[in-house]
MIZA-203785 format. One record per residue: y, x negated, z of N, C-alpha, C in turn. Coordinates in pm, whole numbers, padded with zeros to 5 digits, always signed. Example, Ala and Ser with C-alpha at 12.3 -4.5 7.8 and 13.67 -1.06 7.14 Angstrom:
BEGIN
-00569-01319+00780-00450-01230+00780-00330-01320+00780 -00225-01285+00708-00106-01367+00714+00003-01290+00787 
***
This chain:
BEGIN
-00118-00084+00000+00000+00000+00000+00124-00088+00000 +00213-00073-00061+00388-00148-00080+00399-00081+00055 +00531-00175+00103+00572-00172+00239+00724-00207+00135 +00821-00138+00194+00961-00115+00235+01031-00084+00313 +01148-00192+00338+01245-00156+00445+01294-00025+00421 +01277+00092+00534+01310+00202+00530+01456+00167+00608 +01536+00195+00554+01704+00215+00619+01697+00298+00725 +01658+00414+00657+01689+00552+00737+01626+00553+00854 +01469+00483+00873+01470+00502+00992+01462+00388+01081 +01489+00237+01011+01563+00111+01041+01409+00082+01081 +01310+00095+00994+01210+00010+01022+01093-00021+00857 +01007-00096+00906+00888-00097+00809+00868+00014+00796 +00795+00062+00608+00746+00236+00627+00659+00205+00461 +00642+00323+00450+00607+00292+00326+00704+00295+00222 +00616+00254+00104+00751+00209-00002+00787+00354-00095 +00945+00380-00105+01045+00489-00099+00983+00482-00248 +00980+00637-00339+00952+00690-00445+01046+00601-00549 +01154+00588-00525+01292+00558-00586+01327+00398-00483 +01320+00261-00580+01408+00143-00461+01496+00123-00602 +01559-00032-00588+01608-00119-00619+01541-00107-00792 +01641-00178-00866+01546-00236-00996+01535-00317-00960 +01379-00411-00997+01310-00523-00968+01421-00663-01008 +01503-00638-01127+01561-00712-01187+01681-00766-01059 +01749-00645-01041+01847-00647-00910+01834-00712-00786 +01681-00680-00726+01635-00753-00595+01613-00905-00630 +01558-00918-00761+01527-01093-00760+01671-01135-00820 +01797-01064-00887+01915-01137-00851+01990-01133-00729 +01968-01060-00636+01999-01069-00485+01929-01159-00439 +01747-01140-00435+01737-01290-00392+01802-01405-00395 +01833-01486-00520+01839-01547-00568+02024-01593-00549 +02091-01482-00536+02230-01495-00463+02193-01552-00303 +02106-01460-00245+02106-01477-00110+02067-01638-00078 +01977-01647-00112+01933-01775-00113+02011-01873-00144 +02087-01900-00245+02215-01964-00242+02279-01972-00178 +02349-01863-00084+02411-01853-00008+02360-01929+00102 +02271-01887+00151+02190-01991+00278+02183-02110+00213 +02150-02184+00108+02175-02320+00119+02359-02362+00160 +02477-02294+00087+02609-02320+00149+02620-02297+00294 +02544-02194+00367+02531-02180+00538+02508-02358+00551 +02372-02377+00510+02338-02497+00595+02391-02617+00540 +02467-02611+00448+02582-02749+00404+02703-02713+00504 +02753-02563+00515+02824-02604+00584+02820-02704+00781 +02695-02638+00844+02682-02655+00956+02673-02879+00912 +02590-02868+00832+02622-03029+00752+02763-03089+00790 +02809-03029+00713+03021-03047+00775+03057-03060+00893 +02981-02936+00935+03038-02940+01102+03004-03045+01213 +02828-03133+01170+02772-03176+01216+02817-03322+01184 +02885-03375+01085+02955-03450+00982+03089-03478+01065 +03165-03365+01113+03312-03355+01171+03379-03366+01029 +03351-03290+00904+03443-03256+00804+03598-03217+00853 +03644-03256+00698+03768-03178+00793+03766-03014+00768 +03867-02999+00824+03847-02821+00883+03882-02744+00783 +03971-02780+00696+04044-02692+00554+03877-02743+00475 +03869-02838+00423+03716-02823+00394+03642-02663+00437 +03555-02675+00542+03489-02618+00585+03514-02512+00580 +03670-02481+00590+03736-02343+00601+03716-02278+00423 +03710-02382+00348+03693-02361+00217+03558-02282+00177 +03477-02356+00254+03331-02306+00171+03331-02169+00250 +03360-02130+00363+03308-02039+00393+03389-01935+00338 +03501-01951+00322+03584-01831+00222+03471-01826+00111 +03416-01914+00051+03320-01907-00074+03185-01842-00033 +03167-01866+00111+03020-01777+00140+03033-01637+00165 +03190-01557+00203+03203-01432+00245+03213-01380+00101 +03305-01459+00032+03335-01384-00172+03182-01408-00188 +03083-01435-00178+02916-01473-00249+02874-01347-00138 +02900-01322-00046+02846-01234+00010+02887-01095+00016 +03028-01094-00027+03081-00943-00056+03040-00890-00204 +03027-00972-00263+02959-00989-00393+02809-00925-00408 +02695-00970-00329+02585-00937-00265+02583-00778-00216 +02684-00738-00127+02722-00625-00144+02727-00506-00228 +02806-00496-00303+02875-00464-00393+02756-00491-00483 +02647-00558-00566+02578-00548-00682+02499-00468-00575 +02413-00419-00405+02382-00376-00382+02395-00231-00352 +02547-00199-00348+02569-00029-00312+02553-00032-00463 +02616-00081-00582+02611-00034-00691+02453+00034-00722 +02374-00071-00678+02191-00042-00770+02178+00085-00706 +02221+00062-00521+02148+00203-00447+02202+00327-00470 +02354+00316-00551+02389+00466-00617+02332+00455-00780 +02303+00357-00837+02237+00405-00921+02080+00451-00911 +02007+00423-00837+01882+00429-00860+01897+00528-00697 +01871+00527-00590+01838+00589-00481+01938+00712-00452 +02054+00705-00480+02153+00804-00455+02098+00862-00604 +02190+00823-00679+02125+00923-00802+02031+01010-00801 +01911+00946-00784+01781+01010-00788+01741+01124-00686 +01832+01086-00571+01796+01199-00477+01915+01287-00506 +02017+01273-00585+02099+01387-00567+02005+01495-00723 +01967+01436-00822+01890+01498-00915+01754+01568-00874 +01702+01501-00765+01593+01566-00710+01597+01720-00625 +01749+01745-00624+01780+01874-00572+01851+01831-00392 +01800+01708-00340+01870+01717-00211+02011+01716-00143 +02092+01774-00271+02203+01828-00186+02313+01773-00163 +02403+01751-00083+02486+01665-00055+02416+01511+00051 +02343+01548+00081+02304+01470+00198+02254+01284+00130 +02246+01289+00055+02230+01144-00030+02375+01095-00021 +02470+01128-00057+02640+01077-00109+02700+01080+00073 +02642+01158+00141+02647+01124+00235+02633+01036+00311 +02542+00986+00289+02478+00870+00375+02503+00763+00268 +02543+00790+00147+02612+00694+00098+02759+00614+00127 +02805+00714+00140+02962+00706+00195+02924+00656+00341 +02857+00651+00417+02849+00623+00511+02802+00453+00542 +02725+00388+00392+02662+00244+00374+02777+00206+00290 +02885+00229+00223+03007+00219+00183+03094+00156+00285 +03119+00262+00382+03204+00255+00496+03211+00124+00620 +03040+00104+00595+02949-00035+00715+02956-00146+00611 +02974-00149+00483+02967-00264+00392+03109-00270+00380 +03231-00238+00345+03363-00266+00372+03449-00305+00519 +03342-00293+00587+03386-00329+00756+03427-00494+00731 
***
């Protein structure tokens, strides 16, 4: 059986009718992972005693790589998971809880 992170009920579950395109998750990987190698160059710096406008640099570059990460992610989940459940007949309650992973990703 596929196993997926269920959001909704913030645990392992089984895997949702409707996820991600495959294409999308292995370019999120593949962002994310990047990203964690700049995490651990930066602590490099820190461990280094870089200077501080440095350091202050990359990590402005890890929050833009990570708001980024974001953002290709609400996009897929209103295309593929919101979509699909608002066509499936359920109502308002999808755009709901969309607006609501909108609201926690712009924090």
């Amino acid at each position: 059986m596929d196993v997926k992170f269920n959001a909704q009920a913030n645990e392992l579950g089984p895997a949702a009718e409707t996820y991600l395109l495959p294409e999308l998750v292995d370019n999120l990987r593949t962002r994310l992972s990047r990203i964690e190698g700049h995490v651990r160059g930066v602590k490099k710096m820190l461990a280094a005693q870089r200077d501080c406008d440095d350091v202050l640099t990359q990590i402005a570059g890890i929050r833009a790589a990570m708001a980024q990460v974001a953002i290709l992610l609400l996009e897929g989940h209103l295309d593929a998971c919101v979509s699909d459940a608002v066509r499936s007949g359920e109502g308002a309650e999808p755009v709901v809880r969309f607006k609501k992973s909108l609201s926690r990703a712009l924090k």
